[in-house]
Every structure is written in C-alpha cells, then in structure tokens.
C-alpha positions as CSV (number, residue, x, y, z in Angstrom):
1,X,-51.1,0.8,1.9
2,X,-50.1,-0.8,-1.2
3,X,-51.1,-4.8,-0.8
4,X,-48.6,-5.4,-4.1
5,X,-45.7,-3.8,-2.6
6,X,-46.1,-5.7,0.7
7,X,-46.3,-8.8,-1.5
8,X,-43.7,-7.7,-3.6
9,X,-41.5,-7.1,0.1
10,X,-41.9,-10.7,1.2
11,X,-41.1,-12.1,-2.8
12,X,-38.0,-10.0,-2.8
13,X,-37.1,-11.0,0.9
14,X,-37.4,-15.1,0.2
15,X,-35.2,-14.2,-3.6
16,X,-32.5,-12.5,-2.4
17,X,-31.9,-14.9,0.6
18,X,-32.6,-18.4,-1.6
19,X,-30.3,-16.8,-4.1
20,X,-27.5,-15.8,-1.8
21,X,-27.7,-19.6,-0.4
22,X,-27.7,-21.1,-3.8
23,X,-24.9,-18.5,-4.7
24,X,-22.7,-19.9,-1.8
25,X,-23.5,-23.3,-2.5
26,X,-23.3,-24.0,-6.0
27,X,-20.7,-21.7,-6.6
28,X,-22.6,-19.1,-8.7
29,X,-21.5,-15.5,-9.1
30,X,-24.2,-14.2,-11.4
31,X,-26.6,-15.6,-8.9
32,X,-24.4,-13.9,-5.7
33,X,-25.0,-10.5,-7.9
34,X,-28.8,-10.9,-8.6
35,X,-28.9,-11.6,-4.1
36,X,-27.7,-8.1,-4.2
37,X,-30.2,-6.8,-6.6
38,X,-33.0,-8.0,-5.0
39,X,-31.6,-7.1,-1.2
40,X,-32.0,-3.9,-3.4
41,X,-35.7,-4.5,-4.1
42,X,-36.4,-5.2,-1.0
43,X,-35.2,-1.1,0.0
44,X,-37.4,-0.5,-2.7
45,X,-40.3,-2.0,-1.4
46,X,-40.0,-0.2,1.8
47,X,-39.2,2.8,0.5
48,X,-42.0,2.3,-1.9
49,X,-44.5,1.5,1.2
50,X,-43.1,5.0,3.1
51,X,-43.5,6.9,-0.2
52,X,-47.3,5.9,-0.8
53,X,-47.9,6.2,3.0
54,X,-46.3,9.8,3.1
55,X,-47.6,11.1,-0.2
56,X,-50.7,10.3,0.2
57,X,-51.4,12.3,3.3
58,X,-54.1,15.6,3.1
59,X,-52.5,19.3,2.9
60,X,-51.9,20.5,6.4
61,X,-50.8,23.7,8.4
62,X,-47.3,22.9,7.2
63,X,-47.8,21.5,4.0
64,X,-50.6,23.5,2.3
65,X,-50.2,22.0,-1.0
66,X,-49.8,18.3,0.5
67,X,-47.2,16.1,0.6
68,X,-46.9,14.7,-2.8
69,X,-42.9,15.4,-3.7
70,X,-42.6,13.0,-0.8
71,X,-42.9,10.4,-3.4
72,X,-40.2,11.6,-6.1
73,X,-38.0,12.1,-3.6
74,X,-38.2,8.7,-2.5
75,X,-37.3,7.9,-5.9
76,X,-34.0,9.9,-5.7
77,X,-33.3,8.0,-2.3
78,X,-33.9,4.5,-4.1
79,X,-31.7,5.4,-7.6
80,X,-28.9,6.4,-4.5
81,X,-29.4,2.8,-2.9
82,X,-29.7,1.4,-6.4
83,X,-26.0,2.9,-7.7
84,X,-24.2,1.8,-4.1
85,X,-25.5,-1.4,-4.7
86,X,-25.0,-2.0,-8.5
87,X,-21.1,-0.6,-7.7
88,X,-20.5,-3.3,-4.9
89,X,-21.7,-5.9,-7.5
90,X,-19.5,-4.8,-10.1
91,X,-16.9,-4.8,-7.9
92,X,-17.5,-8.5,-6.5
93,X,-18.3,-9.7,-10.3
94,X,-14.1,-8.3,-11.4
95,X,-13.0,-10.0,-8.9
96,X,-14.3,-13.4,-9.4
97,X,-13.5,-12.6,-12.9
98,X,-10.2,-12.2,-12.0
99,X,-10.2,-15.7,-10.3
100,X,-11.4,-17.3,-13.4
101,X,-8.6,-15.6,-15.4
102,X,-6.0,-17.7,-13.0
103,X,-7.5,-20.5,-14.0
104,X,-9.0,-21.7,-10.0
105,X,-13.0,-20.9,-10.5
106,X,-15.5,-23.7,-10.1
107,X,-19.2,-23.8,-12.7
108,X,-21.4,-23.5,-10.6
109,X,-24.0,-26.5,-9.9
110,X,-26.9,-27.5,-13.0
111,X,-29.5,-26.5,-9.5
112,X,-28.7,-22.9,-9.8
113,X,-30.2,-22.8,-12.8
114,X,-33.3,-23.9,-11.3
115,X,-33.2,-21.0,-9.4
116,X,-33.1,-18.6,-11.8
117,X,-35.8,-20.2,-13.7
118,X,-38.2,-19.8,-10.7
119,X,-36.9,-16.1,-10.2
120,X,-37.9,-15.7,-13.8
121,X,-41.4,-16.5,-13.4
122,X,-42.0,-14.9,-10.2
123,X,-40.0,-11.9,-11.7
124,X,-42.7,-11.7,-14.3
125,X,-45.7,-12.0,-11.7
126,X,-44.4,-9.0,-9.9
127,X,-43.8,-6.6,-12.6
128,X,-47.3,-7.2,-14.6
129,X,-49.0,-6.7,-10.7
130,X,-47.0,-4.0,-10.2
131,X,-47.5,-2.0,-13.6
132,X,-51.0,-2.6,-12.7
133,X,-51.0,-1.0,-9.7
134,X,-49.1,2.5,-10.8
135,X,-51.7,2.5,-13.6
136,X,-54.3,2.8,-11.2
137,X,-52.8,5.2,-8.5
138,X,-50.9,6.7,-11.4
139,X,-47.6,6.9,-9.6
140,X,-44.0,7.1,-10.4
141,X,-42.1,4.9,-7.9
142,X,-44.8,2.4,-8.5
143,X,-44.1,2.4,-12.1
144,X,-40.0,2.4,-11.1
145,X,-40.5,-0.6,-9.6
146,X,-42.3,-2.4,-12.4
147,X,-39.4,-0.5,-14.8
148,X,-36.9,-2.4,-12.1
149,X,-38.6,-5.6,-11.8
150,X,-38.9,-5.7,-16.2
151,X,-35.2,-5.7,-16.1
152,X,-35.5,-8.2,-13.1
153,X,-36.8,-10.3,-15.9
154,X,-33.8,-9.9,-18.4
155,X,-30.9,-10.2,-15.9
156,X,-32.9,-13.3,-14.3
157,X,-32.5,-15.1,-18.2
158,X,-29.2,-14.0,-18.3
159,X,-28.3,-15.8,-15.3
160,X,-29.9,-19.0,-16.4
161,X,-28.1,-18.8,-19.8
162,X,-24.8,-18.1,-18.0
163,X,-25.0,-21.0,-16.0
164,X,-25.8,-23.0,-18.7
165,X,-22.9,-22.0,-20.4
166,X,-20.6,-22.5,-17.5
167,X,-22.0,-26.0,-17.2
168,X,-20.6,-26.4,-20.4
169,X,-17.1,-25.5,-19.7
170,X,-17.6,-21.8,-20.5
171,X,-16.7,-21.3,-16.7
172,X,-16.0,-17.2,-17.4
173,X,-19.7,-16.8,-18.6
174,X,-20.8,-16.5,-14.8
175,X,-18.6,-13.5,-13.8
176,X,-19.1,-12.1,-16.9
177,X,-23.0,-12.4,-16.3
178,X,-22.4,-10.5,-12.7
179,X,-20.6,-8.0,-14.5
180,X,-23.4,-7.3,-16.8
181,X,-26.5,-7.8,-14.3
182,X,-24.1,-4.8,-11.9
183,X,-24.6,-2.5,-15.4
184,X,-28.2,-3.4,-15.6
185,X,-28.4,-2.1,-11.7
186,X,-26.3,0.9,-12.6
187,X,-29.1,1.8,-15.5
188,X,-32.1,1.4,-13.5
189,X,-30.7,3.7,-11.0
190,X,-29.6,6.6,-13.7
191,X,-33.5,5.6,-15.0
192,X,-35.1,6.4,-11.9
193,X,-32.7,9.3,-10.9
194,X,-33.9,11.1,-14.4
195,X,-37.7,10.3,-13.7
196,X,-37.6,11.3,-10.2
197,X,-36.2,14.6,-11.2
198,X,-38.3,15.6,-14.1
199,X,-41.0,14.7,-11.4
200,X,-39.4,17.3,-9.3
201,X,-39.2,20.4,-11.7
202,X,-42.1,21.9,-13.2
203,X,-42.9,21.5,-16.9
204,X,-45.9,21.9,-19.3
205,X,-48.4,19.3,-19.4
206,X,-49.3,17.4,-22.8
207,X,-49.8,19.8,-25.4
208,X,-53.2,17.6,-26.9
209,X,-53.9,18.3,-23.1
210,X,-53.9,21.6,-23.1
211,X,-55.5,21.8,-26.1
212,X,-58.2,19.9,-24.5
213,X,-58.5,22.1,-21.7
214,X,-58.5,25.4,-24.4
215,X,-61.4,24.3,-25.7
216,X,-63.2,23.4,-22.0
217,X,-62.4,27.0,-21.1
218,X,-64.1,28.5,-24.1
219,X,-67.5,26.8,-23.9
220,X,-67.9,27.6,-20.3
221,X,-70.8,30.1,-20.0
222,X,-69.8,33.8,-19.3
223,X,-66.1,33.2,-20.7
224,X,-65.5,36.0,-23.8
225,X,-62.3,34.7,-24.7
226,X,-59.1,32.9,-23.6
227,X,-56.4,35.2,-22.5
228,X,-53.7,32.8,-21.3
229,X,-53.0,29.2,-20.4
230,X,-50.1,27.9,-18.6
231,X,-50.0,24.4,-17.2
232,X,-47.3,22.7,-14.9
233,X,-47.4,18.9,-14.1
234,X,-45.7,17.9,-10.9
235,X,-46.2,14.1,-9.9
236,X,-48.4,13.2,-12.9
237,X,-51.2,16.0,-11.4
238,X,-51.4,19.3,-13.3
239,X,-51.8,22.8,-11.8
240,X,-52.9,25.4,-13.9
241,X,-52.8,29.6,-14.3
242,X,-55.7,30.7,-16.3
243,X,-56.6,34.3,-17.4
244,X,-60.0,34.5,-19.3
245,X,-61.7,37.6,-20.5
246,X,-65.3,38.4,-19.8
247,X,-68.2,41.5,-19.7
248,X,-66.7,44.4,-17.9
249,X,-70.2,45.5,-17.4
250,X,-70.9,42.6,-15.3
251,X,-71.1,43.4,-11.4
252,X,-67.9,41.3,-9.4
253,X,-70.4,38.9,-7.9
254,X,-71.3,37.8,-11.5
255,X,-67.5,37.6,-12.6
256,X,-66.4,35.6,-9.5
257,X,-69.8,33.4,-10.8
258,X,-68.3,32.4,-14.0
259,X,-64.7,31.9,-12.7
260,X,-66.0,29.6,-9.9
261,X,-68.1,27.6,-12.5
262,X,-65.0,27.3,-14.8
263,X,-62.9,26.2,-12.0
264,X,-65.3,23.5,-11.0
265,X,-65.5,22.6,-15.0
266,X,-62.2,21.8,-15.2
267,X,-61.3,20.2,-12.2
268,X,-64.4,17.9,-12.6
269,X,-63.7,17.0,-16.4
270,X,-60.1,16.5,-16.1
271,X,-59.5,14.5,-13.3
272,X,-55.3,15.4,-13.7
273,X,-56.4,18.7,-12.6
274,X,-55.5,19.1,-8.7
275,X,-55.9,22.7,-8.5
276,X,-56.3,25.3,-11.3
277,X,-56.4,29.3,-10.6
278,X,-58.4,31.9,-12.7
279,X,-58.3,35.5,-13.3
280,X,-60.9,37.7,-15.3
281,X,-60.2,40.5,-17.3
282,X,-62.7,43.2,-18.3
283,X,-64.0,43.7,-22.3
C-alpha cells in the first residue's frame, strides 16, 4: 500500500471539507469549486489505493499474465469521476455568475484567501511526494495524480488572485475563477482519459530502446544473427517477440541453450522487460 496516497487521502479529505466551510462562510465561489475538485481527489486517492492494491497482485489460474491493466483502467474510472465533477462545477460557477450579473453577489471575506494560500503549499507538498513515488513504482495513475495535483497548484493561485480581486470590487472575478478552475477539471480528465488509453493498447517501445536491446541480442553467445524484433509496452513494462538465427548443425538441446541464455540476458539487463519470447531459426 502506497503510504503517499493514504497521506494524500486524509490531505484531500481535511481541503475539500475546510474549503467547502470557508466557501459557505465567506461567500467564495472559486473556493465552493476547488471543494469539489478535491472531493474529486479524494476518489482519486481511493481509486488510486484499489489500483496499486489490484495491480500489484501475482499471475494466477485466471489471470496468467497478472493483473496489471487493473491500473489503467482505474485511470479510465477516475477521468469519468473527474468530467462528472468538473461539469457540476461549471455548472454551479454560471450560475453564480449569473447572480453577479444582477448585480446581488457578495466578495467574499479577505480569510478565504488564507485558505487558498495554505491549499497552495500543501498542494505543492503532495505533488513533488507524489511524482516521487510513480518514479519509483513507475506507475501511471500515480503519475495522474501528481499531473492532477500540479494543476492543483495553478487553480489553488488562481483562487487566491480572484479573491483578491473581488476584495477589490472586482466582485465577478470569483465566478469567473470557478468557471475556469471547472475547465482545468475538465482537462485533467481528457489528460488522464488519453494516458489511460495509450496504456491500454499496445505500441512499440522506445526506439533508442530497442536499439538497445538489438545490440544485447547480438552479443549473446550462440546468436548468428537477428531475424526480428518486435516490442510492445503495456503499463510502462515491455513484452517482446524475438526471432534469432543460429547453427542448424547444433543438436535442439544446444539451441533451446542459447535461447534460454538470451532470455535471461535480456530480462536481467533491462529491468522494463516483463516477459520476452524467442524463436531460433536454422543457418
């Protein structure tokens, strides 16, 4: 279990309900819309948590290949949650707009801004942790929420501006700031939607990665020449379909020899390598 994420739960948890308070009580729409967002994070962190919990289990009778599209499709779950909730913002932010237009809407208090500030920093806490943490376990909806919590960071200094300006007698920068942080939801979800889905198709892996692995292939012993290389990367781990050439006068014993020693080349020097399969052709 992720400790960050957890962390990252309980964060999210005490934002979303100390801005929803301040919201109500100094009268503050950008800060009613960033509640939502981070009611959002909080679905992301459990999601997240489910994800990394799933994902992370060994192959089975059921699962021979393990359960690692478990995690992308997490993602697709979250950018779903994500666009529901950046709609229902944009939605609330028009129509406090629309009370500003008649002239009726109150600035809110100089103490939401102290809110935001605080958001701000904590904002910034969670995302470098975060980014940390899908470095190290190289995952995708680890690195979606550090993506999330990044614009976190810009929608949390809008909302401080915005109240500043409304302290000021700009009283339509507010709404205008929940209209923009319910866009800024709207993007991370199309963000994650498109990363979650090139997780779920297959496509090459780096080309100076491959090229990488070529060269690994030809300086295991036994191997005449390189027939064919194809690579596909699903959830940052690449498979791979190899066909090498080698001495037809060599007994199958000795053939299966070299294949098993390239296998175990290849998976050992290139730790991306879950599983690779090789086939040997006469000469």
């Amino acid at each position: 279990m992720s400790n960050v994420t957890v962390t990252n739960l309980v964060l999210n948890a005490l934002l979303s309900g100390g801005k929803l308070a301040a919201g109500l009580v100094f009268h503050s729409a950008a800060l009613l819309a960033d509640a939502a967002d981070n009611a959002s994070d909080m679905f992301q962190s459990v999601l997240t948590l489910a994800a990394l919990k799933m994902s992370g289990k060994d192959a089975d009778a059921d699962h021979p290949y393990g359960h690692e599209r478990l995690e992308p499709l997490m993602s697709l779950i979250l950018s779903a949650i994500l666009a529901v909730v950046g709609i229902g913002v944009l939605a609330d932010a028009i129509k406090i707009m629309l009370t500003e237009i008649s002239g009726t809407l109150e600035a809110p208090s100089a103490l939401a801004m102290a809110v935001a500030g605080i958001s701000i920093v904590v904002k910034f806490a969670m995302y470098f942790t975060t980014m940390g943490e899908a470095k190290k376990r190289d995952s995708i909806i680890l690195r979606a929420n550090a993506l999330n919590y990044r614009a976190d960071i810009v929608s949390n200094a809008a909302v401080f501006a915005a109240i500043a300006l409304a302290q000021l007698g700009l009283t339509w920068a507010d709404p205008l700031m929940g209209v923009l942080i319910s866009l800024l939801i709207l993007k991370s979800a199309v963000d994650i939607f498109r990363s979650a889905s090139k997780a779920m198709t297959d496509h090459a892996a780096d080309p100076k990665l491959q090229a990488e692995i070529a060269v690994a292939i030809k300086t295991c012993p036994g191997v005449l020449r390189l027939d064919d290389l194809k690579t596909r990367v699903f959830n940052a781990r690449v498979y791979a379909d190899i066909e090498i050439s080698a001495n037809g006068n060599q007994t199958l014993y000795e053939a299966h020899q070299i294949a098993d020693n390239l296998h175990n080349l290849l998976e050992r020097e290139f730790p991306k390598i879950k599983h690779c399969t090789i086939h040997v052709n006469p000469r």
